[in-house]
C-alpha positions in Angstrom: 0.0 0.0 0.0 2.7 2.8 1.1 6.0 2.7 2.3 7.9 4.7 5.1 9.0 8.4 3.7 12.7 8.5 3.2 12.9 11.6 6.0 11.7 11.7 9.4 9.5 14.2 8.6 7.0 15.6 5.4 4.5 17.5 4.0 0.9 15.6 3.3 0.0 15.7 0.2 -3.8 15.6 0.9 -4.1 17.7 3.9 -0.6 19.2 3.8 -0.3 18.5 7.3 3.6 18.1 8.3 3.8 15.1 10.2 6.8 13.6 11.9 6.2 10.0 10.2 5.2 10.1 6.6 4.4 7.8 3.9 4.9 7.4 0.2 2.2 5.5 -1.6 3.6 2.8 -3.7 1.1 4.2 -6.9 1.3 7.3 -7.2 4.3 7.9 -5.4 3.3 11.1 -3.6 3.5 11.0 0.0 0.9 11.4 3.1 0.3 11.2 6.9 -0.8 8.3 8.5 -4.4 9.2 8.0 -4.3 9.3 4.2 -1.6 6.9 4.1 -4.3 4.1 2.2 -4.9 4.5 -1.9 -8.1 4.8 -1.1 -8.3 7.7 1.3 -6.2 10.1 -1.0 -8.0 9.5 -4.2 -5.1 7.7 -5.7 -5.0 8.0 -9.5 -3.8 4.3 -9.2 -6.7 3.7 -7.3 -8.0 0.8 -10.3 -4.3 -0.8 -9.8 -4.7 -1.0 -6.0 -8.2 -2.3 -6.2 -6.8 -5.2 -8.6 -4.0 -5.7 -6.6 -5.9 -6.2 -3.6 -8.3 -8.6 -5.2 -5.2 -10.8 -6.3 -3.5 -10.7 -3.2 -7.1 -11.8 -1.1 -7.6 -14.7 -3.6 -4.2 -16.0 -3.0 -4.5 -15.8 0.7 -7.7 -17.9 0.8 -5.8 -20.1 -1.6 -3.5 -21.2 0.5 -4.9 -20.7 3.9 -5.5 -23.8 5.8 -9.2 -23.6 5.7 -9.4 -23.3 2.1 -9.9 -27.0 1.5 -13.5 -26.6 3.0 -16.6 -27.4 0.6 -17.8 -24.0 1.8 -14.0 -21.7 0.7 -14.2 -23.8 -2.2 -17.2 -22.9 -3.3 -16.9 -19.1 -2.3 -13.7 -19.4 -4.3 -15.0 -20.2 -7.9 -18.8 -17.9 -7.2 -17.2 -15.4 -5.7 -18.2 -13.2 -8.5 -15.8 -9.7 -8.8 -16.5 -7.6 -11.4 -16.2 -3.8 -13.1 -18.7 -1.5 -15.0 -16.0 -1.8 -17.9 -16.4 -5.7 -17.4 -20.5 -5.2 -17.3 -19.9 -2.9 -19.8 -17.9 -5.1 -22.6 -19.9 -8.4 -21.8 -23.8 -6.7 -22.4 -22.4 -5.4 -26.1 -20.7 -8.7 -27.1 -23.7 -10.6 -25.8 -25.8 -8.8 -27.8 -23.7 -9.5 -31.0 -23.2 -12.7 -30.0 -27.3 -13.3 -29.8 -27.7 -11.5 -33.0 -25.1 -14.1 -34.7 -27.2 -17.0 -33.3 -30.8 -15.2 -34.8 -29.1 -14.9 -38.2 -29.3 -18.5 -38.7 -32.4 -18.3 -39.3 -32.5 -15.1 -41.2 -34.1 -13.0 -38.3 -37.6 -15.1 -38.8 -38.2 -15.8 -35.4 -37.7 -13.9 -32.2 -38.6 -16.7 -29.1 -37.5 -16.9 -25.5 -36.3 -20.1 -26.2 -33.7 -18.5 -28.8 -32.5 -16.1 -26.8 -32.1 -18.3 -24.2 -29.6 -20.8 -25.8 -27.9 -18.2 -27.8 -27.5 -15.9 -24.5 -26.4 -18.6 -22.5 -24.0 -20.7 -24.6 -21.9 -17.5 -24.6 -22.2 -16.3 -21.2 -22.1 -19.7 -19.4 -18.8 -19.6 -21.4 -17.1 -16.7 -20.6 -18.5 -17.2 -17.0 -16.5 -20.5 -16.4 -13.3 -19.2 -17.5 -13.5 -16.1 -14.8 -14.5 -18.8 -11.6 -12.2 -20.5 -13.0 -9.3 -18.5 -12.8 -10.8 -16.9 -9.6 -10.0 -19.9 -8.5 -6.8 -20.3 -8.7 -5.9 -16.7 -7.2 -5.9 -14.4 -10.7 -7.7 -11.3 -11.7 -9.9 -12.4 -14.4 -12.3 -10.0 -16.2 -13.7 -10.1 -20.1 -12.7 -7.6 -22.3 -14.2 -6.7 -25.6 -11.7 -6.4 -28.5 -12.3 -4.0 -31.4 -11.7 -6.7 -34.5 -13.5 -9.2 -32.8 -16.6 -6.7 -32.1 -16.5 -5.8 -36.0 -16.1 -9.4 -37.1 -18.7 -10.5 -34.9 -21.2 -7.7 -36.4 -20.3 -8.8 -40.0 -21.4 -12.4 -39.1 -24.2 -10.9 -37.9 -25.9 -10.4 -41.1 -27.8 -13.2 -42.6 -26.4 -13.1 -46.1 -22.8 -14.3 -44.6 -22.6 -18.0 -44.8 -19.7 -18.5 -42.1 -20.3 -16.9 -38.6 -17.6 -15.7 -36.9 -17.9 -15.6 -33.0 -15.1 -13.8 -31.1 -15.8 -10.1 -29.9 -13.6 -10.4 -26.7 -12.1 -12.8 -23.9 -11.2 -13.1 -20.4 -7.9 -11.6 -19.6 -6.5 -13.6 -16.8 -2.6 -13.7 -14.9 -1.8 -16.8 -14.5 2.0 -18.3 -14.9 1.4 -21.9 -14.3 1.2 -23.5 -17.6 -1.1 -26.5 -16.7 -3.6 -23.4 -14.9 -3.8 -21.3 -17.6 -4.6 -24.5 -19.9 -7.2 -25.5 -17.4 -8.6 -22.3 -17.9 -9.0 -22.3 -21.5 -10.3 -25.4 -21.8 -13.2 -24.5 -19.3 -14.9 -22.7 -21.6 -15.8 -25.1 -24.4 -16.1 -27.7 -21.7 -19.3 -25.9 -20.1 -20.5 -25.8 -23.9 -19.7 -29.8 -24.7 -21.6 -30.4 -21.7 -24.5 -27.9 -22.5 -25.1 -29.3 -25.9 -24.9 -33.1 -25.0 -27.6 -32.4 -22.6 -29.7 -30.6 -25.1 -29.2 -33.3 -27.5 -30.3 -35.6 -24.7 -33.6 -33.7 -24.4 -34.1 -33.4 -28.3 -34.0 -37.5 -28.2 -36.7 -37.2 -25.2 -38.8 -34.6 -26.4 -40.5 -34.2 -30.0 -42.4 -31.6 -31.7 -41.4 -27.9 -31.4 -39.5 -28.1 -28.1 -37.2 -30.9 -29.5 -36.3 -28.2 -32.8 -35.5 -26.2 -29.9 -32.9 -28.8 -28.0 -31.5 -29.7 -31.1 -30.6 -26.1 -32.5 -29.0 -25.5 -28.7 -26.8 -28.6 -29.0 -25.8 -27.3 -32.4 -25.1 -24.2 -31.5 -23.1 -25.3 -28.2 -21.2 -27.7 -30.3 -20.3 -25.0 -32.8 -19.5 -22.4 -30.0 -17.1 -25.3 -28.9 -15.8 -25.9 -32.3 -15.1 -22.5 -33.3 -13.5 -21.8 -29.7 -11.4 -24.6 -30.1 -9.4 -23.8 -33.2 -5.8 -23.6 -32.4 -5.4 -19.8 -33.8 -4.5 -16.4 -32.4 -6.3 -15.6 -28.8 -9.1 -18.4 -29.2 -8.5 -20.8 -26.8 -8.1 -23.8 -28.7 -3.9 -22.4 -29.2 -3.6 -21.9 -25.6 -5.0 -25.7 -25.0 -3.2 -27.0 -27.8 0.3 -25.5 -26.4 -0.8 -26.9 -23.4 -1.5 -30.4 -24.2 -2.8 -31.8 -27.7 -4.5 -35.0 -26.5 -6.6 -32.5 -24.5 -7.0 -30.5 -27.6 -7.8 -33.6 -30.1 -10.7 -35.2 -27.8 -12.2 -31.8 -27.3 -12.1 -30.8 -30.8 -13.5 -34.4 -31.7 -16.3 -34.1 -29.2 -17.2 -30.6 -30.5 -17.4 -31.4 -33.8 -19.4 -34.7 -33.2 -21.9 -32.8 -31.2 -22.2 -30.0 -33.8 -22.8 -32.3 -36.8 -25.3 -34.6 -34.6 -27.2 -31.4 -33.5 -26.8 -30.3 -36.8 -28.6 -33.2 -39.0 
């Protein structure tokens, strides 16, 4: 947070009181009395930095605290949902792309809850498991939108373009342990394997309109998989593959399995 002033005495530089023990914040490198010693009592400029920081440094101290092997820590670990506006922010616009990608399959003709439901949550659920995830092994984890992906996204929007291209952002995460950060990756197209073999379940159980519906949400959850696993660029199918390319072949076979048998 701050360290011990160089001199025995200093000038505030919130209140300007001189006081005989001063500090210098580790951020913004100004320093302060012992009252406004904290980033967060000064107004830091750093003050998003700190707040990150501080979240890191929690998560890692519940980590490896004794008590964290407790059903209860380890489920407060991985729900423990912390977020931003910029995170609430980024997600709401590339969910909405996202959803508008899924209704262009069927050129826009029909607008049901059931739709929006599988589109809305084949994404989310998604992105979702790759920040518990990584929350639970002690890193900051937050989605982020990227500009190219956005635009892409919108172009596959349309209905007139045959291939759909589904990447407007990821969760950025700090994680240095190889096998972790693989973990991580391959989180996401897990939730959707799992997802769409369970819709494809109910499409077997159920007939009529409701199994159209299962069906389209195993294809979709199989192509979400699919896509996501393609060992290119920031998708995570690269970071899995570096990681471990058995991993990456039975989850690419799975995904593309489920697609085709959703699909037909």
């Amino acid at each position: 947070m701050s360290n011990l002033g160089d001199n025995n005495t200093g000038k505030c530089n919130f209140c300007d009181r001189v006081d005989n023990l001063h500090f210098r914040c580790n951020y913004c490198k100004e320093r302060f009395c012992s009252d406004h010693r904290n980033p967060l009592i000064h107004s830091c400029p750093f003050l998003e930095l700190y707040n990150r920081n501080s979240h890191n440094a929690k998560f890692a101290q519940n980590y490896h605290s004794g008590s964290s092997g407790s059903w209860f820590n380890i489920f407060q670990r991985i729900f423990w949902l912390k977020s931003s506006r910029t995170e609430l922010l980024h997600l709401s616009i590339a969910t909405v792309l996202v959803t508008c990608v899924g209704l262009s399959l069927n050129q826009y003709r029909t607008f049901s809850w059931q739709f929006l439901a599988i589109f809305i949550s084949a994404f989310l659920v998604h992105e979702l498991a790759h920040k518990f995830l990584a929350q639970y092994y002690g890193s900051w984890a937050e989605f982020r939108a990227q500009t190219y992906g956005l635009i892409i996204t919108a172009i596959s929007a349309l209905p007139i373009m045959p291939f759909k291209f589904i990447a407007p952002g990821a969760v950025m995460v700090h994680l240095g342990d190889r096998q972790k950060f693989g973990r991580v990756a391959l989180i996401g197209p897990v939730t959707n394997l799992i997802m769409g073999f369970a819709f494809l379940l109910l499409s077997n159980l159920y007939g009529g309109s409701n199994g159209h519906y299962f069906a389209i949400g195993a294809s979709f959850n199989g192509w979400i998989a699919m896509f996501n696993l393609i060992p290119m660029g920031v998708l995570d199918g690269q970071k899995i593959f570096d990681w471990n390319k058995i991993v990456w072949g039975i989850s690419m076979t799975a995904a593309m399995l489920l697609f085709i048998i959703g699909y037909i």
